[in-house]
VOKE-391248 format. One record per residue (C-alpha): x, y, z; residue in three letters. Coordinates in steps of 0.25 Angstrom, whole numbers, plus 5000, padded with zeros to 4 digits. Layout:
// residues N
XYZALA
...
***
This chain:
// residues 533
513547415042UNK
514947445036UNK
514147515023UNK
513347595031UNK
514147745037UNK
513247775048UNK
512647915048UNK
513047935064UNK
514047875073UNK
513947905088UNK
515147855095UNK
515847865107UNK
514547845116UNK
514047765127UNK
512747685119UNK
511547635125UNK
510847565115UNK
509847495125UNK
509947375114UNK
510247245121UNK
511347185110UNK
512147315112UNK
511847375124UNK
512947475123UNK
513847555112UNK
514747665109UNK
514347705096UNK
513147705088UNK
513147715070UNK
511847765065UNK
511447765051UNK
510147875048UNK
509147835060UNK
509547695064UNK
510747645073UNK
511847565063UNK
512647525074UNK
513047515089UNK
514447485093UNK
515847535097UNK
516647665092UNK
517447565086UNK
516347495079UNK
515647595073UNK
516447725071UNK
517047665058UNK
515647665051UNK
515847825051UNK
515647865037UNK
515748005030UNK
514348035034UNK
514347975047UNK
514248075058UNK
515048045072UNK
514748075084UNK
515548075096UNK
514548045107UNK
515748065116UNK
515247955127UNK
513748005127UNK
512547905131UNK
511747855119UNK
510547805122UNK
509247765113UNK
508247865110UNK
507347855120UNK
505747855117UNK
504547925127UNK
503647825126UNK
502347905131UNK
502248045126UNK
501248135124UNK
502148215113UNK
501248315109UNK
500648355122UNK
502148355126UNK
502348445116UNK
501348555120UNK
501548545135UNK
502948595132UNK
502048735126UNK
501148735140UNK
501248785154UNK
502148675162UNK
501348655175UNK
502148535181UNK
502348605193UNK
502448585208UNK
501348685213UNK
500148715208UNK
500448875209UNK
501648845199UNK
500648795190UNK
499648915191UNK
500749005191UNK
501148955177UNK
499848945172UNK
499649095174UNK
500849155170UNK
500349065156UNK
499149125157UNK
499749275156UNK
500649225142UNK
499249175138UNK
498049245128UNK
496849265135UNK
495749145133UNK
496949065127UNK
497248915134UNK
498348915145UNK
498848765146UNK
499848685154UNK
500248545159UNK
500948475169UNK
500248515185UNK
500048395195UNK
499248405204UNK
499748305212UNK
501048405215UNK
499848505218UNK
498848425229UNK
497848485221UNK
497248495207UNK
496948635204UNK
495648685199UNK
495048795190UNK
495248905200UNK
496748895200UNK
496748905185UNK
495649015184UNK
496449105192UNK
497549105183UNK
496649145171UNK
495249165168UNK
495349185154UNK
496349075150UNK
495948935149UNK
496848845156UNK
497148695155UNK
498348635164UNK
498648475161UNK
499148395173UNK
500348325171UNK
499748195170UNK
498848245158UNK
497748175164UNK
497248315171UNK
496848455166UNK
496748585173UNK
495848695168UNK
495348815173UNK
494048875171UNK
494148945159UNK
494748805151UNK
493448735158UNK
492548825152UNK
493148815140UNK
493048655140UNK
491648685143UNK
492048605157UNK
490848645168UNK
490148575182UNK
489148495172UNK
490448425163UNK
490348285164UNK
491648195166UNK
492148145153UNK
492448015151UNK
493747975157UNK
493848105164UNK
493448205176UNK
493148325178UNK
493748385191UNK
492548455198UNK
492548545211UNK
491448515222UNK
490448595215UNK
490548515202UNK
491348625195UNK
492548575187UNK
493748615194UNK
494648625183UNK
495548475182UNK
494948385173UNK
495348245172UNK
495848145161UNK
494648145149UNK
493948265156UNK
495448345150UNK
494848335136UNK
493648425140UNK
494948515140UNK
495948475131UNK
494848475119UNK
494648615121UNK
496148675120UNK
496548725108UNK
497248595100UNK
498748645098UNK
499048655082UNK
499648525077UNK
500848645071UNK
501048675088UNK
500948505091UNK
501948505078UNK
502848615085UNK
502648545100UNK
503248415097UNK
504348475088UNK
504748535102UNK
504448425109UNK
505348325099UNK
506548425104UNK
506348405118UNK
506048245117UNK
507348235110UNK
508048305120UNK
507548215131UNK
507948085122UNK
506748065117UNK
506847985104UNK
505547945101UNK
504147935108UNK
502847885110UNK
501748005108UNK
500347985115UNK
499648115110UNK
498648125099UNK
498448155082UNK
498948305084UNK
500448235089UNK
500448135080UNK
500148235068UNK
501048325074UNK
502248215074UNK
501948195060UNK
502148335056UNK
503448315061UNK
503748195056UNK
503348245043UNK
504348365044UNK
505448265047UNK
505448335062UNK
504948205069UNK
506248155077UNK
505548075088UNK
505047925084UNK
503547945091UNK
502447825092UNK
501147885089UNK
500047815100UNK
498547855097UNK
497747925107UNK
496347825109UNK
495647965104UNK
496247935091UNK
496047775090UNK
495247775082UNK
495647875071UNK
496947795070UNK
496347665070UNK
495547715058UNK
496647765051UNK
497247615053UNK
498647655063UNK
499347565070UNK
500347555079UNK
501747545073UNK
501247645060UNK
502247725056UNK
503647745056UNK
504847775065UNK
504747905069UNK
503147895070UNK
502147765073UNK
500847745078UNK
500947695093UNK
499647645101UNK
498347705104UNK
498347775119UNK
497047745128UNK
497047795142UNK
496547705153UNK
496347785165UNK
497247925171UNK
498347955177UNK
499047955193UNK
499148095194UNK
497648135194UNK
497247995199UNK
496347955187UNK
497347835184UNK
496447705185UNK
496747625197UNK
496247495203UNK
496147545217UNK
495847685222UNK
497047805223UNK
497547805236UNK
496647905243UNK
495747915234UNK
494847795237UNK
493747825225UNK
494647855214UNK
495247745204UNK
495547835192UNK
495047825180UNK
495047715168UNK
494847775156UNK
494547655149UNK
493847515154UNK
494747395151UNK
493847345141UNK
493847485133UNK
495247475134UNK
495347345127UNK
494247365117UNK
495147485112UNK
496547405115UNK
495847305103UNK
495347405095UNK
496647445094UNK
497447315093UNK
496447295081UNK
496847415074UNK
498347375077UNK
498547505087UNK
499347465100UNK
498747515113UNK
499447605124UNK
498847635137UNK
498647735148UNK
498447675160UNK
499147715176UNK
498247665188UNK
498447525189UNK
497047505185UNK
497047565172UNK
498447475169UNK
497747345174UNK
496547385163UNK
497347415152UNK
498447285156UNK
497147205155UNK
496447265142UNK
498047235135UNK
498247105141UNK
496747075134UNK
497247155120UNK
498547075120UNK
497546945121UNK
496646995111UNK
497847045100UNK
498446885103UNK
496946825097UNK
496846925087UNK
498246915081UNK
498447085082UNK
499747125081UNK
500347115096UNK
500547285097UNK
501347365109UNK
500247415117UNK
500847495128UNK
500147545143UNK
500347695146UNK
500947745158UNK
500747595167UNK
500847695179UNK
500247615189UNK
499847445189UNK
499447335197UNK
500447235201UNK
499447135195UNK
499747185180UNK
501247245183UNK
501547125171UNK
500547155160UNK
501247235151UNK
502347145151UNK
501547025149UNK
500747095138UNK
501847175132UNK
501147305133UNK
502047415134UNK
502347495146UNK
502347645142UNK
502847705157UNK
503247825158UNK
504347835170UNK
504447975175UNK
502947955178UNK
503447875189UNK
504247985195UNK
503148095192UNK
501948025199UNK
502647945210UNK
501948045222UNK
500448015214UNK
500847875215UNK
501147855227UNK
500047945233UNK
498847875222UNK
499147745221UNK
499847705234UNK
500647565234UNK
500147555220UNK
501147645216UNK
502047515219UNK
501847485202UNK
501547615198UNK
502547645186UNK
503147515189UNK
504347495176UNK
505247395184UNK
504047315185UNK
503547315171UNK
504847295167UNK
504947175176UNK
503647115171UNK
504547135155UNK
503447265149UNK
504047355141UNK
504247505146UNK
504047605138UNK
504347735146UNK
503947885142UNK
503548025148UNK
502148055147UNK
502548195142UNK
501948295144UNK
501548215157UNK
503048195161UNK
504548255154UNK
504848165143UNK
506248175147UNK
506548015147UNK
507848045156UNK
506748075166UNK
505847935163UNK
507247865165UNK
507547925178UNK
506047895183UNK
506147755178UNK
507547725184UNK
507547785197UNK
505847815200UNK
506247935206UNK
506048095203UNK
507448185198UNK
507148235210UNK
507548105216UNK
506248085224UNK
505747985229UNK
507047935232UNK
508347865229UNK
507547725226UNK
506347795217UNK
504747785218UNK
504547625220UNK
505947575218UNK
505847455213UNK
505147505199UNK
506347565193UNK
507047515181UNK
508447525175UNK
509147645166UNK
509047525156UNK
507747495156UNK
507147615157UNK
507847655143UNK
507147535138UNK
505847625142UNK
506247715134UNK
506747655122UNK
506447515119UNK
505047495128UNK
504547615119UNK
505147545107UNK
504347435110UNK
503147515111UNK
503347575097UNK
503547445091UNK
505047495087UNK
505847415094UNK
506647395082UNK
507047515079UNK
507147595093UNK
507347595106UNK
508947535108UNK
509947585099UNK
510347465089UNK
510747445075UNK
509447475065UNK
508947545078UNK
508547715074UNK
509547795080UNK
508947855091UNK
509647875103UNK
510047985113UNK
511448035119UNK
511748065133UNK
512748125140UNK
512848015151UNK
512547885151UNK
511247865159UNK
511747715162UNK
512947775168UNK
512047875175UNK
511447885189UNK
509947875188UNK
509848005193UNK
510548065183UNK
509548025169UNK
508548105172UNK
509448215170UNK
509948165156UNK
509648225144UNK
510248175130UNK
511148265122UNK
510748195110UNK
509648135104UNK
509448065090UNK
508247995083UNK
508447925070UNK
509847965069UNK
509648105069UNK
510048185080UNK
508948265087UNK
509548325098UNK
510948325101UNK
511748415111UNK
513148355111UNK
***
């Protein structure tokens, strides 16, 4: 080590390194993208070479990078460009949509994202939207993306009329007469979605460039990315132009399985800063327009179990297919339903690799919002990942409580999966939620809103976790996921060098108080790219 002048000293800091044989350091010697070494001032300031730049981090928090291990970047991207609807009243919403409309070209598409109807107590319908404009087609996505709102003249366009069947996997929202009213659910969106105008890959390019900025600002070092081929060309457009500063694990939409099994990817292709991840499948919808697949009905609901977009047997006759073709799986599922379906079809996949001899791949279960005590140890038992996404809790703790009743009781249940010995890795969801992880943290420490609610003990107490191990969520669960626990997720010699600088040390911190951090510094791969001190 003596031979080798580091190209950065960072000294004088409080270190987190989340690494278990050195949990804690002053200063940190990097050479190019990886970590040199982890130590004292003393230790390591006389490495300093000619070359070696020093900084004084003045007591600052250094924490590693951390990772949002469910994204959907490009989607992200754009929603940034459209009308933000995440408002409390639906008159707020229609007011924003029609001061669009008057910036907006006659005929041309007004879109936005983010309404709930759940805030609401109503969905809305095409007559709202109508009277905002007749010429303009409009098309609002719900937070939850599992619901679109269009108005009359975006109908038409979709060719969506009274005689419309269903889709697959989908519905149609109609009025007593028949007549759709405008909110289409799940697969029924993609009557709509086809026929908007597909942004340019040049503006997907120009998105996530933005996009990059803001994610570093947050702390975000790396991600996982579940959108389709656009994003992934668009990433390596910029990886190409040397402008790809995120490390970003690639999953595969099920729509385009089949073109990449053709083309011979598998999970682990590529490189550091981009590798193919797992193929994506849905099983059923989501809480907020109760289309989740559930055991037992909603709560005063007494005919509606959601919807399982998949039996379990299809689901394992593609989890094979793609074991086969060396493709890890990960999985939408939330009603405890859907989770008991796809818990059963990877328990069956894992028994099927073992006889086969395949490669024992880090399949992962998307959201795990709600399961039956029955299968609280599955993932665990079978190491499959659970991908969580903490300020979900927070967002949908009202739905929960109002839909599934004592159910909710293992609804976004960390402590217990922790406790069972799964992996967590935790994300945002964005566009659905903020990909600020300072947020995911506060949720996951406390289970309670920044505005405090529901109270000073959270929304079911006894499912919160540590500072600790919520940084693991975000850092080493994630790594596990990517199959890069070697190389990232803890700051350790031969380990990159990305990590984030904070003004205050979160350990030291009321819990409380994270949700309003920010970094003032974030580096990946040695290279600073943001920094504000």
């Amino acid at each position: 080590m003596s031979s080798i002048h580091p190209t950065m000293i960072l000294h004088s800091g409080v270190i987190h390194t989340l690494d278990d044989q050195t949990p804690r350091a002053e200063c940190i010697a990097i050479y190019m993208d990886r970590v040199l070494a982890l130590g004292s001032d003393d230790d390591l300031l006389g490495l300093a070479g000619s070359h070696t730049e020093v900084v004084n981090l003045m007591g600052r928090t250094v924490l590693p990078g951390l990772t949002d291990a469910h994204i959907h970047l490009e989607h992200y991207a754009l929603a940034m460009e459209k009308i933000d609807v995440e408002v409390p009243t639906m008159e707020t919403c229609l007011e924003r949509v029609r001061q669009a409309v008057i910036l907006s070209n006659p005929g041309s598409w007004v879109l936005g994202h983010g309404w709930n109807q759940n805030e609401w107590d109503r969905y809305g319908n095409i007559r709202d939207l109508d009277e905002m404009s007749p010429e303009n087609p409009i098309y609002l996505t719900a937070k939850s993306l599992h619901i679109g709102w269009a108005n009359s003249t975006a109908l038409n366009r979709a060719d969506i009329t009274a005689a419309s069947p269903d889709p697959p996997g989908g519905h149609i929202q109609r009025d007593a007469s028949g007549a759709p009213t405008g909110i289409l659910f799940e697969n029924a969106m993609e009557l709509m979605t086809k026929i908007i105008p597909e942004p340019s890959l040049e503006r997907s390019v120009s998105g996530i460039r933005k996009a990059q900025t803001q994610l570093w600002q947050y702390g975000i070092t790396g991600l996982h990315d579940f959108d389709g081929s656009r994003c992934f060309q668009a990433l390596q457009m910029l990886y190409k132009e040397q402008e790809l500063g995120l490390r970003v694990i690639k999953n595969i939409p099920i729509d385009d399985f089949e073109h990449a099994m053709n083309l011979g990817l598998r999970t682990g292709f590529g490189d550091d800063w981009i590798r193919v991840g797992n193929v994506k499948v849905f099983a059923d919808g989501a809480l907020g327009p109760r289309t989740a697949a559930m055991m037992a009905p909603y709560e005063g609901e007494p005919e509606n179990l959601g919807m399982r977009l998949y039996e379990r047997e299809k689901l394992l006759e593609i989890f094979i297919r793609a074991g086969n073709a060396g493709l890890a799986m990960a999985v939408h599922a939330i009603g405890d339903k859907a989770t008991h379906d796809v818990l059963d079809a990877f328990v069956k996949l894992r028994q099927h690799e073992k006889e086969k001899g395949w490669s024992h791949l880090p399949h992962r279960i998307e959201h795990l919002q709600l399961l039956h005590p029955d299968d609280l140890s599955l993932p665990a038992k079978h190491d499959i990942i659970a991908s969580m996404q903490p300020i979900h809790a927070t967002s949908d703790m009202d739905m929960a409580d109002r839909y599934w009743g004592a159910r909710a009781r293992y609804a976004y249940a960390w402590r217990s999966q922790l406790e069972a010995g799964a992996t967590l890795a935790f994300g945002s969801d964005a566009p659905v939620e903020s990909p600020n992880p300072f947020w995911g943290l506060h949720a996951a420490i406390t289970r309670r809103r920044r505005d405090g609610s529901p109270g000073k003990n959270g929304w079911v107490t006894s499912e919160r976790i540590t500072l600790h191990e919520a940084l693991r969520g975000y850092t080493q669960g994630p790594a596990k996921a990517a199959r890069m626990s070697s190389i990232i997720g803890r700051l350790a010699a031969g380990y990159m060098a990305d990590l984030i600088v904070l003004e205050k040390d979160p350990y030291s911190c009321s819990p409380e108080a994270i949700a309003d951090l920010l970094p003032t510094g974030t580096m990946v791969g040695g290279v600073w790219r943001y920094r504000a001190f």
